[in-house]
C-alpha positions in Angstrom: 17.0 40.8 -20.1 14.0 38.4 -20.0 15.2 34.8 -20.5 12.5 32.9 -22.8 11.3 29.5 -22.3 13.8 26.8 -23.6 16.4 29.6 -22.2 16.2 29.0 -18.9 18.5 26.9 -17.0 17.0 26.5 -13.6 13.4 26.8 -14.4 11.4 24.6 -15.7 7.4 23.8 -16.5 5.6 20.9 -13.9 2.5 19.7 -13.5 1.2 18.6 -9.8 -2.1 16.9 -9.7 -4.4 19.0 -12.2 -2.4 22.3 -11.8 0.5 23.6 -13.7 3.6 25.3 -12.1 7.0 26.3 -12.7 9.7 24.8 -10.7 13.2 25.9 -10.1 16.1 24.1 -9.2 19.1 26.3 -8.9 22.3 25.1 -7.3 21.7 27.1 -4.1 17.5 26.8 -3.6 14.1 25.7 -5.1 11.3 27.3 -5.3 7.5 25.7 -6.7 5.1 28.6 -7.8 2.0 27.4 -9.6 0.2 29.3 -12.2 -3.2 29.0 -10.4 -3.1 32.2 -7.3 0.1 33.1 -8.5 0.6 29.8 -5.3 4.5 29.8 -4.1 4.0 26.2 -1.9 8.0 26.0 -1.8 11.2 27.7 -1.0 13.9 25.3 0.3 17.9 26.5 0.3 20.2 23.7 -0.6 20.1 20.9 1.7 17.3 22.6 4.0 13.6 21.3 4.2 10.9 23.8 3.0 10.4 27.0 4.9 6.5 26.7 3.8 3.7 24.8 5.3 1.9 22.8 2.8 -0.8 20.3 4.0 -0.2 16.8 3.9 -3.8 16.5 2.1 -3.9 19.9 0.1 -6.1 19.4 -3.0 -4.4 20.6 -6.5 -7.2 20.8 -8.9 -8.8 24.0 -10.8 -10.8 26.0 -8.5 -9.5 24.7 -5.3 -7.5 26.9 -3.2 -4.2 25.1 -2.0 -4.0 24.8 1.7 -0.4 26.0 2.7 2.2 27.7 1.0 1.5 31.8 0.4 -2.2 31.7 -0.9 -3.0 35.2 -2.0 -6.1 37.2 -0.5 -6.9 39.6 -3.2 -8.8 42.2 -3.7 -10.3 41.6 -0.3 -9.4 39.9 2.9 -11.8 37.8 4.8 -15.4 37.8 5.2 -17.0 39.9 2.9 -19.6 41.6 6.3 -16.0 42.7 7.9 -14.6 44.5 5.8 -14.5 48.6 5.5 -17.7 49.5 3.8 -15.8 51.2 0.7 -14.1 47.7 0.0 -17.7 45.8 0.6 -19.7 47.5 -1.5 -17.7 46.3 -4.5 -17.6 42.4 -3.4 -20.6 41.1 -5.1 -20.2 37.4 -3.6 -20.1 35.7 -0.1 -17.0 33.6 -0.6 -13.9 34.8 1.5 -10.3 36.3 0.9 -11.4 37.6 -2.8 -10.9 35.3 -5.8 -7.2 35.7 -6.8 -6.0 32.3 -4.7 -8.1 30.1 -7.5 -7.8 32.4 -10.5 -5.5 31.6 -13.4 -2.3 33.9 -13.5 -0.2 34.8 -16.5 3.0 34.4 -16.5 4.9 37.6 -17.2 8.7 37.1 -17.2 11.6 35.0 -15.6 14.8 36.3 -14.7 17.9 34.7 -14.0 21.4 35.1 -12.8 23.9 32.9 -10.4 22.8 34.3 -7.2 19.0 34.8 -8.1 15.8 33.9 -9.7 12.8 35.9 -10.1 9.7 35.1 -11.2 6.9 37.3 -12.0 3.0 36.5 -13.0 -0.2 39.0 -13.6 -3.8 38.8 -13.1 -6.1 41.5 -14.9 -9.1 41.4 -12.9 -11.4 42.9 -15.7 -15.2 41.0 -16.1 -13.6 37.5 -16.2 -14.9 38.3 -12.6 -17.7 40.6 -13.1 -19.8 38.3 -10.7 -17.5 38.4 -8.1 -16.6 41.9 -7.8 -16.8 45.4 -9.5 -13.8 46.8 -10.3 -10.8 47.3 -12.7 -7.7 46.1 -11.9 -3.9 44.8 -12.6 -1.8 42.8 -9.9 1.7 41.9 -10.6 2.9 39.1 -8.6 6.9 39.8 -8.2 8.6 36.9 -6.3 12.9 36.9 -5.8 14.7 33.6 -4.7 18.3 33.5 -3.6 20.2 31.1 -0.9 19.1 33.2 1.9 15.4 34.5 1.3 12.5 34.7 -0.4 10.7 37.6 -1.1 7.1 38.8 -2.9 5.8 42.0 -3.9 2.2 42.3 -5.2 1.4 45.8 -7.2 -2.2 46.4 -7.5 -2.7 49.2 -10.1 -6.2 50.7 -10.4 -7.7 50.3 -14.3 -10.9 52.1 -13.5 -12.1 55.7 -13.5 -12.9 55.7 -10.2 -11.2 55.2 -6.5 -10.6 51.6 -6.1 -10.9 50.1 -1.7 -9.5 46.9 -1.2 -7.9 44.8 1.7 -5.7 41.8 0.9 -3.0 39.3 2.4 -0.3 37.6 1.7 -1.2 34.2 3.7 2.0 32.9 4.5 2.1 28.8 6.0 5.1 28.6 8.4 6.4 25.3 9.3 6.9 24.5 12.9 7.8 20.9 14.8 5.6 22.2 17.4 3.3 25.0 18.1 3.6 25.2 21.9 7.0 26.5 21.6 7.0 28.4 19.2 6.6 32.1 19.0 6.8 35.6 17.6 8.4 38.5 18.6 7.7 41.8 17.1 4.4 42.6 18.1 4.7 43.6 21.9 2.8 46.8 22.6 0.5 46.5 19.4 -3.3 46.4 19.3 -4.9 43.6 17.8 -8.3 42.6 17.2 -9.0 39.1 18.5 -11.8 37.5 16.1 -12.5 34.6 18.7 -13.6 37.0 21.5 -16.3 39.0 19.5 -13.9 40.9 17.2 -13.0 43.2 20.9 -9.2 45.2 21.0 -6.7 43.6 23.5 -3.0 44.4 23.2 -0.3 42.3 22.6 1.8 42.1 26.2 5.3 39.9 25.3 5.6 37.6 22.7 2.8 36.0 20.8 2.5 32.5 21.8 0.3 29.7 20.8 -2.3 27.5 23.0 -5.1 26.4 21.1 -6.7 28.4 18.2 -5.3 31.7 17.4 -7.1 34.1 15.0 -6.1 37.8 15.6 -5.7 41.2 13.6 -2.6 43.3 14.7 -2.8 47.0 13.5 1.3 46.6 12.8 3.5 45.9 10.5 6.8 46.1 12.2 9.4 43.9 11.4 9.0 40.2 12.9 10.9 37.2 14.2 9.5 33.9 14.6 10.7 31.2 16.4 10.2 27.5 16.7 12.0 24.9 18.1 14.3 23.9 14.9 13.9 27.7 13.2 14.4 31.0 13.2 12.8 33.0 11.1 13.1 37.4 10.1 9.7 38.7 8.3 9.9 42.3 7.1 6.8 43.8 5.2 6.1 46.6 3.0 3.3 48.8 2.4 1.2 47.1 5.2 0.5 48.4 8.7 -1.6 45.2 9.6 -0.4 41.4 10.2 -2.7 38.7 11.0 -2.3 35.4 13.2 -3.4 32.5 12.8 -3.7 28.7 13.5 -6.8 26.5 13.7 -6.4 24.7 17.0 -7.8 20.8 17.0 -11.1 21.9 17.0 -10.8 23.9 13.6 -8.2 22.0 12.1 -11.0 18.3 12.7 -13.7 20.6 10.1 -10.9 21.6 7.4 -11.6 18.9 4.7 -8.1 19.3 3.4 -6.4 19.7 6.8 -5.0 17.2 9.2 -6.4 17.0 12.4 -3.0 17.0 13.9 -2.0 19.5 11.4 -2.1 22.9 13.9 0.1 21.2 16.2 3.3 21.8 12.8 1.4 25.0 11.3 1.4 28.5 11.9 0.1 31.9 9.9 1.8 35.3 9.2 0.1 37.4 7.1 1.4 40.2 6.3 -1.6 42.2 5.2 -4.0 45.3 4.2 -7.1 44.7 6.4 -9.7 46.2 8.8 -8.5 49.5 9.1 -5.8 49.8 7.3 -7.3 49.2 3.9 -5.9 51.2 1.0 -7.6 53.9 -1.8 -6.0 54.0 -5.0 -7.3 56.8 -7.7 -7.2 56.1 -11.3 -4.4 54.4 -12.5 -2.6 54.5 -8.9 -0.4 51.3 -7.7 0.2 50.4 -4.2 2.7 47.5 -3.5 2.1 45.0 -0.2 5.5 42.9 0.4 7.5 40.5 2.7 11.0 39.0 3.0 11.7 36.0 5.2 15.1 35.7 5.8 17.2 34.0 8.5 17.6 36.0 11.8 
């Protein structure tokens, strides 16, 4: 059963900057999600330092997209111009990664028990953001917290009368003390599409490592591990067969106004993802659910 506000015993309301969030603080984690982009920018088990990336000068203000955390890339991924032409011809703006990661969510329901907390929020992408984008749509942001992992499921449930193409990501920050050794394992023998050396197909011979900018589009969604010099991280996905890579290198990181310059050098992205190919199609009033855990290995 649902546990109103005033109920609740770990979870409570915060505001950070201009932006409203709920926190909670149970005895074994605490989690920060924020009402605009349905935003986690926190999950730390007792006595452990974040397992999210959050920038040192990320903005918190309406409209601005945090920079860090797990923004979400909804309902489409990237440039508009790359995407699969059923998904494009509904994106009526130029702006990247779709418009739930500044939209204001509603928070749906709070559940809570010794071991867990979860946390759920909705956006109904109706024509509120006829300008943006034509379609019909729910998504149901799901996200569990216990001691040992955090996990999200987004459910996008078509509202229209017609089939609905979109791509999407779940844009998760990893922490890392540094970059150079640190890397992921999981992705040998997969094709990936690097977008740095003109969007060509390479595949992915041993672990993914890290020497400069990365930015790169694996057709897989196999279970992951990533590694980093104080970590060691387990990602498992649902519903995607795509993962993307990605860290700015000094070059990129010295344009990104709300970036450090030495910020790529502690930073790294998993996404586990719907994109390029692996778009999905739902018909009329169909839901398709994108998820990851990160757990210990």
């Amino acid at each position: 059963m649902a546990i109103k506000p005033g109920q609740w015993s770990f979870t409570r309301w915060t505001t950070v900057g201009q932006l409203e969030a709920v926190e909670v603080h149970h005895p074994s984690f605490k989690a920060r999600l924020f009402l605009q982009g349905a935003h986690l920018t926190q999950f730390a088990p007792r006595d452990e330092a974040n397992w999210l990336w959050v920038s040192e000068d990320a903005i918190f203000k309406p409209g601005q997209a945090i920079r860090g955390g797990i923004p979400i890339c909804w309902p489409w991924f990237g440039v508009p111009g790359r995407n699969p032409p059923e998904v494009r011809r509904r994106i009526l703006t130029g702006a990247s990664h779709g418009f739930a990661r500044t939209a204001l969510w509603k928070l749906e329901d709070v559940r809570e028990t010794s071991v867990e907390v979860e946390i759920s929020l909705s956006l109904h992408a109706n024509q509120d953001f006829a300008d943006a984008w034509n379609g019909s749509a729910l998504c149901l942001a799901t996200y569990t917290f216990t001691a040992d992992s955090l996990q999200i499921a987004l459910t996008t449930t078509n509202l229209g009368d017609s089939p609905l193409a979109l791509t999407q990501a779940l844009h998760t920050y990893l922490p890392t003390s540094d970059i150079r050794h640190t890397h992921i394992e999981g992705l040998e023998g997969s094709v990936f599409i690097d977008t740095l050396e003109n969007w060509s197909d390479f595949t992915q011979h041993g672990p993914v490592l890290f020497n400069g900018q990365t930015d790169r589009i694996y057709e897989s969604g196999q279970p992951l591990a990533v590694i980093t010099p104080a970590t060691e991280r387990s990602l498992q996905s649902v519903g995607s067969d795509s993962t993307v890579v990605w860290n700015p290198g000094p070059t990129k990181a010295a344009q990104l106004s709300d970036f450090p310059d030495a910020g790529w050098q502690r930073m790294l992205c998993v996404e586990t993802a719907n994109a390029l190919s692996d778009y999905r199609v739902l018909n009329e009033g169909q839901s398709h659910t994108i998820g990851v855990m990160i757990g210990r290995l």
